[in-house]
mmCIF file of the N, C-alpha and C atoms, coordinates in Angstrom:
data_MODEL
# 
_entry.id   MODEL 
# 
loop_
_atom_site.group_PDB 
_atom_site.id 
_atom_site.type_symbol 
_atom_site.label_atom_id 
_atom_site.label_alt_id 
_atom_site.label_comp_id 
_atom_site.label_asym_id 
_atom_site.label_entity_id 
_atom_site.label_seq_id 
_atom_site.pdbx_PDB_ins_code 
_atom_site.Cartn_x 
_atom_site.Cartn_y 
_atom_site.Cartn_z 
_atom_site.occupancy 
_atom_site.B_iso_or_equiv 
_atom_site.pdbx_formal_charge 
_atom_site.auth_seq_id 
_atom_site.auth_comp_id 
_atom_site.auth_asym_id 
_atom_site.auth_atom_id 
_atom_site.pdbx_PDB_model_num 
ATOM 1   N N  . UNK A 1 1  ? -8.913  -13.612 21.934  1.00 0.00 ? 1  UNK A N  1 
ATOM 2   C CA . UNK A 1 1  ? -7.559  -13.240 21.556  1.00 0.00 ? 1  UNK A CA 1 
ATOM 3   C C  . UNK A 1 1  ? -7.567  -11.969 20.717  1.00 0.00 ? 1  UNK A C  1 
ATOM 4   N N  . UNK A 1 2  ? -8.562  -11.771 19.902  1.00 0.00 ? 2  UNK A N  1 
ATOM 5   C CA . UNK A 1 2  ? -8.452  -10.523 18.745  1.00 0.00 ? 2  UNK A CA 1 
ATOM 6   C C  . UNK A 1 2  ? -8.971  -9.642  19.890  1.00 0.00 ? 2  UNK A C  1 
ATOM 7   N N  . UNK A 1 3  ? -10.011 -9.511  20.880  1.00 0.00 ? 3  UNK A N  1 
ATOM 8   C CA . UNK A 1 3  ? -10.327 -8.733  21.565  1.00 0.00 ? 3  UNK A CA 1 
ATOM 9   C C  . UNK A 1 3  ? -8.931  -7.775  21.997  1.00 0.00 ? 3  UNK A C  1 
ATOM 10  N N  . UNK A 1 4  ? -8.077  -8.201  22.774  1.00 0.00 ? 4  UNK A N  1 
ATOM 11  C CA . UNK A 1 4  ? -6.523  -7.192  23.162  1.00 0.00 ? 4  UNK A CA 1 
ATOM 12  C C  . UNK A 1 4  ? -5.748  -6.875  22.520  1.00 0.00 ? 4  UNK A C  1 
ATOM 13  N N  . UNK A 1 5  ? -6.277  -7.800  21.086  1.00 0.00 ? 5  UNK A N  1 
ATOM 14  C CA . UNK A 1 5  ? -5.461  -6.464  19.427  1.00 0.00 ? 5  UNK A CA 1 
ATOM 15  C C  . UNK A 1 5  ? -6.039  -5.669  19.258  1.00 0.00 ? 5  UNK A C  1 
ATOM 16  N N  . UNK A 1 6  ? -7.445  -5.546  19.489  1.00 0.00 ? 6  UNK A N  1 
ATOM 17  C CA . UNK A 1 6  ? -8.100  -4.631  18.883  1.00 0.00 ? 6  UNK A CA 1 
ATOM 18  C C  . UNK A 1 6  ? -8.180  -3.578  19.875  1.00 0.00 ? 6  UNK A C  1 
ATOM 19  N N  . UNK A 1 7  ? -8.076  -3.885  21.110  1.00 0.00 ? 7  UNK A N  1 
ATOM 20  C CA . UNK A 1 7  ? -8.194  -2.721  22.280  1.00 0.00 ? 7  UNK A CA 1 
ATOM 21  C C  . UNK A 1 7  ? -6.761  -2.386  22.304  1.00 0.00 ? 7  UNK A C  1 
ATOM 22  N N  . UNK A 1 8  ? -5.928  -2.335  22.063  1.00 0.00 ? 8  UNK A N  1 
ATOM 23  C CA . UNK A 1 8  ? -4.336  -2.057  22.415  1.00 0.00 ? 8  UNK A CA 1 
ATOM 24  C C  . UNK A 1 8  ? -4.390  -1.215  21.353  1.00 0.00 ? 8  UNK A C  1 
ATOM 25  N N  . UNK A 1 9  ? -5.339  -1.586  20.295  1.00 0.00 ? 9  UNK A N  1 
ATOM 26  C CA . UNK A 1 9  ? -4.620  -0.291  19.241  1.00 0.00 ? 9  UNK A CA 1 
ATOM 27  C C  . UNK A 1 9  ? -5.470  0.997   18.928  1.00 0.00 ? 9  UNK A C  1 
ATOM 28  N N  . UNK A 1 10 ? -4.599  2.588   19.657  1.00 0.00 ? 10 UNK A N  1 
ATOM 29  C CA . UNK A 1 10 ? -5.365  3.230   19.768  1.00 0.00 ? 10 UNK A CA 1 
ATOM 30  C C  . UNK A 1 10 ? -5.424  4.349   18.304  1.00 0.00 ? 10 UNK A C  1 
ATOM 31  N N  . UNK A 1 11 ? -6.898  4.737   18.248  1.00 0.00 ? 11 UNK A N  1 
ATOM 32  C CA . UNK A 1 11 ? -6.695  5.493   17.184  1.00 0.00 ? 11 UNK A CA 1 
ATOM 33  C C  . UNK A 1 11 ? -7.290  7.032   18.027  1.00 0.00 ? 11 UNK A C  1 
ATOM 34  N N  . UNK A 1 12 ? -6.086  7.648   17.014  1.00 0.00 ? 12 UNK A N  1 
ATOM 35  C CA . UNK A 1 12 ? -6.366  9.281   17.972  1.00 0.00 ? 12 UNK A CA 1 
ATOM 36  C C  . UNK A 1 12 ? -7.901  10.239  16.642  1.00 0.00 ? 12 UNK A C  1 
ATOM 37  N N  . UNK A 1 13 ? -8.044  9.401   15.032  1.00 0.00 ? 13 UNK A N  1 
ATOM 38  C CA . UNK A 1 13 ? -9.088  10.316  14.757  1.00 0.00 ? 13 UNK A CA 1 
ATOM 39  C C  . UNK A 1 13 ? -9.232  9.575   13.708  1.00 0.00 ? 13 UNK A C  1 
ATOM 40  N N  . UNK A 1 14 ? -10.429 10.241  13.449  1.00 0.00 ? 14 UNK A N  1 
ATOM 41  C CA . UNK A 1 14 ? -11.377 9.621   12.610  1.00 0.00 ? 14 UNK A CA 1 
ATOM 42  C C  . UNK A 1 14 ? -10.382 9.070   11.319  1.00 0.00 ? 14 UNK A C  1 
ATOM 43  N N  . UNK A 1 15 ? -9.562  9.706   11.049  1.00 0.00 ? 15 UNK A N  1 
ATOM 44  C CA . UNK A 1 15 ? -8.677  9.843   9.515   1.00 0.00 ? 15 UNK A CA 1 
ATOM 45  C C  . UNK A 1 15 ? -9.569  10.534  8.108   1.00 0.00 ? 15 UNK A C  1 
ATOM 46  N N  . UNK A 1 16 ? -8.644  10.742  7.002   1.00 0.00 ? 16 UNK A N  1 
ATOM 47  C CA . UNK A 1 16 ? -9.460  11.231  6.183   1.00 0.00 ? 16 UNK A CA 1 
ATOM 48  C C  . UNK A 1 16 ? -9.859  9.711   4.700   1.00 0.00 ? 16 UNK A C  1 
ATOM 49  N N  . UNK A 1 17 ? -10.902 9.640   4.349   1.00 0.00 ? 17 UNK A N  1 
ATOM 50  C CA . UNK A 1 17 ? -11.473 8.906   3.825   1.00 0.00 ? 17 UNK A CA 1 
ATOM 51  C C  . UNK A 1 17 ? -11.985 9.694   2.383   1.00 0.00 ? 17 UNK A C  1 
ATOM 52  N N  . UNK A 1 18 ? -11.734 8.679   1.263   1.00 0.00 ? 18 UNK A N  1 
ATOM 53  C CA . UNK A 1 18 ? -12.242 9.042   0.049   1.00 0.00 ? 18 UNK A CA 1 
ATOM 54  C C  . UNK A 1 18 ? -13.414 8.166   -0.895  1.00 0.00 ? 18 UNK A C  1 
ATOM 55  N N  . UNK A 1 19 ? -14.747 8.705   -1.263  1.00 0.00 ? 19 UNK A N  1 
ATOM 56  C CA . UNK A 1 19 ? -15.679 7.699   -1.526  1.00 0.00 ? 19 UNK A CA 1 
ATOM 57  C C  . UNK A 1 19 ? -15.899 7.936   -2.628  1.00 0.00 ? 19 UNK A C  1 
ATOM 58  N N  . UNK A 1 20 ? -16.236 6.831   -4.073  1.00 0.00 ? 20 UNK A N  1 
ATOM 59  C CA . UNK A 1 20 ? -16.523 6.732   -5.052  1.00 0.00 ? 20 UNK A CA 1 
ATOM 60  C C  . UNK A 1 20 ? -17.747 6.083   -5.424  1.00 0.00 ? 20 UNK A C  1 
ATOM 61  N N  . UNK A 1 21 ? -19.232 6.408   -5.424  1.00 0.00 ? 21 UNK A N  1 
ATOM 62  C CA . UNK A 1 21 ? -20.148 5.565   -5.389  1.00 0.00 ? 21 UNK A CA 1 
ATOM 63  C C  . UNK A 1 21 ? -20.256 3.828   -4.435  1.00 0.00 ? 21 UNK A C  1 
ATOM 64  N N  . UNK A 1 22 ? -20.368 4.458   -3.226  1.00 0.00 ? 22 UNK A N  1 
ATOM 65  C CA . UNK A 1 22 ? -20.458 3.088   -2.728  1.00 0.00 ? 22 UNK A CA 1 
ATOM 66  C C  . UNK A 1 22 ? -19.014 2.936   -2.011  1.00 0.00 ? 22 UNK A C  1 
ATOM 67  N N  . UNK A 1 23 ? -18.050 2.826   -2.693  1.00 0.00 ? 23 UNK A N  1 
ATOM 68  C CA . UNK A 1 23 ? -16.787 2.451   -2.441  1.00 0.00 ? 23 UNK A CA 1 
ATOM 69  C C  . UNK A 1 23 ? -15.739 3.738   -1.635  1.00 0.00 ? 23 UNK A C  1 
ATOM 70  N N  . UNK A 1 24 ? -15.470 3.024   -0.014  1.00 0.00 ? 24 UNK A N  1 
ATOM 71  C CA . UNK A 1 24 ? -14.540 4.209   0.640   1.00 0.00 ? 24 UNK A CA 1 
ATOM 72  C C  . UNK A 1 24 ? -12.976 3.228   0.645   1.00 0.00 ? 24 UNK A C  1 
ATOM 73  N N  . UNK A 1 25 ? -12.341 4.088   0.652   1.00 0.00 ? 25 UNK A N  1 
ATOM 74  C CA . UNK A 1 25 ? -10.757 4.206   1.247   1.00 0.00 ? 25 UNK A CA 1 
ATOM 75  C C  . UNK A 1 25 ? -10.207 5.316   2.101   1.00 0.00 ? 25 UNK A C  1 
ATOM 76  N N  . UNK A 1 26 ? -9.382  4.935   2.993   1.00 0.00 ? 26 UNK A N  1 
ATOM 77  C CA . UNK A 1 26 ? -8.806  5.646   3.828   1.00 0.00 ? 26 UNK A CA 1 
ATOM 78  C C  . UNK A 1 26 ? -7.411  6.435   2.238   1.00 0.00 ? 26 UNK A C  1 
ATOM 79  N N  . UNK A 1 27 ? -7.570  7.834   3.163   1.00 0.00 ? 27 UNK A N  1 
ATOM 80  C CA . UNK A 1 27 ? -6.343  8.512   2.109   1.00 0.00 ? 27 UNK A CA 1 
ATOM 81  C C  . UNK A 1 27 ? -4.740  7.907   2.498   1.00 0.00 ? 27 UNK A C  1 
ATOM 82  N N  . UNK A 1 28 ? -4.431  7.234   3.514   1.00 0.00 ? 28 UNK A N  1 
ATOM 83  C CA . UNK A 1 28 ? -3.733  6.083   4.023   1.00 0.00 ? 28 UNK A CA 1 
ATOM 84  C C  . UNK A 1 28 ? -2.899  5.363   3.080   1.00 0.00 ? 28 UNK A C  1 
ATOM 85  N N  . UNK A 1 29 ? -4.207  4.374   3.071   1.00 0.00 ? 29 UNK A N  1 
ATOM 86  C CA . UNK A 1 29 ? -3.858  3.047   2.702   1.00 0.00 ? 29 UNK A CA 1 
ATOM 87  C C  . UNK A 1 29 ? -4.077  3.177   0.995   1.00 0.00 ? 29 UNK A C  1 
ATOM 88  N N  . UNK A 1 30 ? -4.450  4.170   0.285   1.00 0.00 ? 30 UNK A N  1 
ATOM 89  C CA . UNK A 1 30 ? -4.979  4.626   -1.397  1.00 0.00 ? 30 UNK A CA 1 
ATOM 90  C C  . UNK A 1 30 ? -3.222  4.928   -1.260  1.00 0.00 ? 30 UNK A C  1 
ATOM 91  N N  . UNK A 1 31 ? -2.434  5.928   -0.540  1.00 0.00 ? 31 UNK A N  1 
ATOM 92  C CA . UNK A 1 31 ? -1.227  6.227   -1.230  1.00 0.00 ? 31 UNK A CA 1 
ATOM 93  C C  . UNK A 1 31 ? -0.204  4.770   -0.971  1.00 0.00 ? 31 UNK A C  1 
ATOM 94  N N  . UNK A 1 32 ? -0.141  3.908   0.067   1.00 0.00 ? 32 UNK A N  1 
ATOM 95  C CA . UNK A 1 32 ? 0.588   2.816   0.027   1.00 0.00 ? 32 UNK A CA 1 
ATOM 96  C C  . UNK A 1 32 ? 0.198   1.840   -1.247  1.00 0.00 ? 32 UNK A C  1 
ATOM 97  N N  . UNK A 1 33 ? -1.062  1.933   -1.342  1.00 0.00 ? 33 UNK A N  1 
ATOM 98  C CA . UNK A 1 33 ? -1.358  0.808   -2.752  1.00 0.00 ? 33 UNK A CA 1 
ATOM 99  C C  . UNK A 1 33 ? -0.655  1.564   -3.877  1.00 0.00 ? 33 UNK A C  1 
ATOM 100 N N  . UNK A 1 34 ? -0.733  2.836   -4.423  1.00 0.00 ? 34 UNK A N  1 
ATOM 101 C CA . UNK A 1 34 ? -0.478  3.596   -4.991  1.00 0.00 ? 34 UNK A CA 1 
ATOM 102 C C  . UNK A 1 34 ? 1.333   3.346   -5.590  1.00 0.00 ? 34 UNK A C  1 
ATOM 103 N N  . UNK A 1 35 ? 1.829   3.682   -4.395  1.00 0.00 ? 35 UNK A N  1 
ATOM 104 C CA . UNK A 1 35 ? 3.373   3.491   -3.918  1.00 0.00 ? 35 UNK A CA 1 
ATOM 105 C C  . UNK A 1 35 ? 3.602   2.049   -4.538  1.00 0.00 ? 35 UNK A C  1 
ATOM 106 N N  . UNK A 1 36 ? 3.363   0.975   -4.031  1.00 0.00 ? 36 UNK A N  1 
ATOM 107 C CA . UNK A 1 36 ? 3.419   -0.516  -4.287  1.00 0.00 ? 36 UNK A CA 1 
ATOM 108 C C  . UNK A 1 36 ? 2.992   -0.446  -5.998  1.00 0.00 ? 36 UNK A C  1 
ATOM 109 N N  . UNK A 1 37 ? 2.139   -0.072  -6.367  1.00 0.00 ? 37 UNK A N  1 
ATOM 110 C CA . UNK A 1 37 ? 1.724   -0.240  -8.057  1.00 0.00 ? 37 UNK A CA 1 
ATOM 111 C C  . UNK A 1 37 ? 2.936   0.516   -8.543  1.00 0.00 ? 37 UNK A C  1 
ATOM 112 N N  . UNK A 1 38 ? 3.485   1.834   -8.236  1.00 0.00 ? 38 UNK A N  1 
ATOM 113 C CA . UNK A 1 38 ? 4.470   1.922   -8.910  1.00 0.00 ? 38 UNK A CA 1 
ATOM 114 C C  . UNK A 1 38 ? 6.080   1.419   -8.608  1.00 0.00 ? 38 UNK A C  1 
ATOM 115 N N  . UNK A 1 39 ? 6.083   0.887   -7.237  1.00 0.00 ? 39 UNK A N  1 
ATOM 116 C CA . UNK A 1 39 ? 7.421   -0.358  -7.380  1.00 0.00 ? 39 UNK A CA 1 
ATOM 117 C C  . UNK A 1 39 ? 7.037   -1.070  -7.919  1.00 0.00 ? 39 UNK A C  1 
ATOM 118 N N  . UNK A 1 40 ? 6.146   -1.712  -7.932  1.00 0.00 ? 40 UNK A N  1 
ATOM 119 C CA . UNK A 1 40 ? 5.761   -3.581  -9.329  1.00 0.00 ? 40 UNK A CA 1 
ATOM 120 C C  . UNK A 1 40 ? 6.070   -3.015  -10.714 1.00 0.00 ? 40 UNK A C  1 
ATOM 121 N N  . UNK A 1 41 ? 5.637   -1.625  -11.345 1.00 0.00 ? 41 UNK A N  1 
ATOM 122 C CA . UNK A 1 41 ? 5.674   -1.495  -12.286 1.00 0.00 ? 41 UNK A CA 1 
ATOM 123 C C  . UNK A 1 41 ? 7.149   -0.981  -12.768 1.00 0.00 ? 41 UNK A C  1 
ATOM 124 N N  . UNK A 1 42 ? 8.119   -0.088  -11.879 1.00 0.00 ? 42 UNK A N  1 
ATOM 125 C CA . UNK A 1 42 ? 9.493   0.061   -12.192 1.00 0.00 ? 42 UNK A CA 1 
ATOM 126 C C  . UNK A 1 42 ? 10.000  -1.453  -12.056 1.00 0.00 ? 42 UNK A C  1 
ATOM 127 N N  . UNK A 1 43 ? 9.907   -2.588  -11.515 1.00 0.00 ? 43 UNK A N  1 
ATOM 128 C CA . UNK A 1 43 ? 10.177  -4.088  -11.378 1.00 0.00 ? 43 UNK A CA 1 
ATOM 129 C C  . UNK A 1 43 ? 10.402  -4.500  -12.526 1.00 0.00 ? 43 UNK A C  1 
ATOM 130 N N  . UNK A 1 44 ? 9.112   -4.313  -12.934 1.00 0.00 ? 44 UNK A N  1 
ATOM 131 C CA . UNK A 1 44 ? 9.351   -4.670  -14.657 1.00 0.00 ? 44 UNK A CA 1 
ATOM 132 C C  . UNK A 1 44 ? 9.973   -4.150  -15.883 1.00 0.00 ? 44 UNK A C  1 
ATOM 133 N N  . UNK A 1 45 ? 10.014  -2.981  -15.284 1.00 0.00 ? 45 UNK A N  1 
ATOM 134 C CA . UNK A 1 45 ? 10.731  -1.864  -16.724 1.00 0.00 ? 45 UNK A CA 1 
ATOM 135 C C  . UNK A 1 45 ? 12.573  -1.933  -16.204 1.00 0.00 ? 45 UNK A C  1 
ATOM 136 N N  . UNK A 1 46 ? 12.896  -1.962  -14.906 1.00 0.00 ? 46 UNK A N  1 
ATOM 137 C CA . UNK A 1 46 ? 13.927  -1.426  -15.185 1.00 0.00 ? 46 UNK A CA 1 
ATOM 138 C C  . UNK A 1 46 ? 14.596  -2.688  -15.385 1.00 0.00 ? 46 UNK A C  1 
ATOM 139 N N  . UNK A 1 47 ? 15.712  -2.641  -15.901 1.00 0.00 ? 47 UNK A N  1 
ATOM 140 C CA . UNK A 1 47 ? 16.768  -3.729  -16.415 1.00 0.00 ? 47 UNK A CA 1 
ATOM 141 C C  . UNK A 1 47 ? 17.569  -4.387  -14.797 1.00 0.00 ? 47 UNK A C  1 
ATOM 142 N N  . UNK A 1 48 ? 17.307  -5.702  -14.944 1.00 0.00 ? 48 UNK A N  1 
ATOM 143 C CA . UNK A 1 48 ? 17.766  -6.525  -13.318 1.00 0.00 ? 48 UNK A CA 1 
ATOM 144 C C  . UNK A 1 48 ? 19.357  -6.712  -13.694 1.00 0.00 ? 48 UNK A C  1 
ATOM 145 N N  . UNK A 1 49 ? 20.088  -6.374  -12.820 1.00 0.00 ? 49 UNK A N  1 
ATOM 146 C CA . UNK A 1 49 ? 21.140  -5.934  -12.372 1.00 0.00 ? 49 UNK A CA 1 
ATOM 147 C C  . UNK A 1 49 ? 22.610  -7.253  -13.031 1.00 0.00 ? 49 UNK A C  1 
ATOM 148 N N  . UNK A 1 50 ? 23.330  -6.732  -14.144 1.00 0.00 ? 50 UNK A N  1 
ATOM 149 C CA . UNK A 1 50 ? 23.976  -7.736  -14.760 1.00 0.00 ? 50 UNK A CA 1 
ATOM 150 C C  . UNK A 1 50 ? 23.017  -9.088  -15.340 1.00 0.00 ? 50 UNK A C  1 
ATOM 151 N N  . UNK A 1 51 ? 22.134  -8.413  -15.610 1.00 0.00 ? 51 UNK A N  1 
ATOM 152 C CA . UNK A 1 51 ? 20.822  -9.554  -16.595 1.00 0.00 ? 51 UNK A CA 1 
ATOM 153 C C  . UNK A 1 51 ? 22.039  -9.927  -17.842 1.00 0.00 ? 51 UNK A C  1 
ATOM 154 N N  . UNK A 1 52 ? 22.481  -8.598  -18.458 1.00 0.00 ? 52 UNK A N  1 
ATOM 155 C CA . UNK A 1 52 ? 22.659  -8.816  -20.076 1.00 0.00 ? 52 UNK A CA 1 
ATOM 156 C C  . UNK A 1 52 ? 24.180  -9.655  -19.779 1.00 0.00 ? 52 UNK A C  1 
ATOM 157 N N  . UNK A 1 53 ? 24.834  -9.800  -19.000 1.00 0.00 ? 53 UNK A N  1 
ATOM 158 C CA . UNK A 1 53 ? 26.076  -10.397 -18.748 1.00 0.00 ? 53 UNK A CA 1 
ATOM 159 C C  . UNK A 1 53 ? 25.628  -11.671 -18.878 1.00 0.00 ? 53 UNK A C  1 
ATOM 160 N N  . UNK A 1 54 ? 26.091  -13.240 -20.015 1.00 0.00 ? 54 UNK A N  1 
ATOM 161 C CA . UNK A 1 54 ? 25.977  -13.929 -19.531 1.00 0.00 ? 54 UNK A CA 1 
ATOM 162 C C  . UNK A 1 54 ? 27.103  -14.990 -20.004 1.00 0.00 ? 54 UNK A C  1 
ATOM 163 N N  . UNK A 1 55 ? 27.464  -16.077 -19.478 1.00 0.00 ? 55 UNK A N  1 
ATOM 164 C CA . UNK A 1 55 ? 28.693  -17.039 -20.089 1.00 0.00 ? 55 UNK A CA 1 
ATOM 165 C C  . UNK A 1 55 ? 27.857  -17.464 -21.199 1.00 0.00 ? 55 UNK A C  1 
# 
């Protein structure tokens, strides 16, 4: 079954990759983690929407 996921999905190049002793990442998937750490972190700072309103 993983065999015709993995053949259906074509890649046109190598991509660019960043290595830190040992440790690679695609330059990809470093700016989506990137992106995501700073929505979690505005999550927390900004004020949730009619919070301070309460009966």
């Amino acid at each position: 079954m993983a065999g015709w996921l993995v053949a259906g999905v074509a890649t046109t190049g190598a991509g660019t990759f960043l290595g830190w002793d040992g440790f690679t990442i695609q330059l990809g998937n470093l700016i989506v983690i990137l992106v995501m750490i700073v929505l979690f972190v505005l999550a927390l700072i900004l004020p949730f929407p009619g919070g301070k309103r309460r009966k």
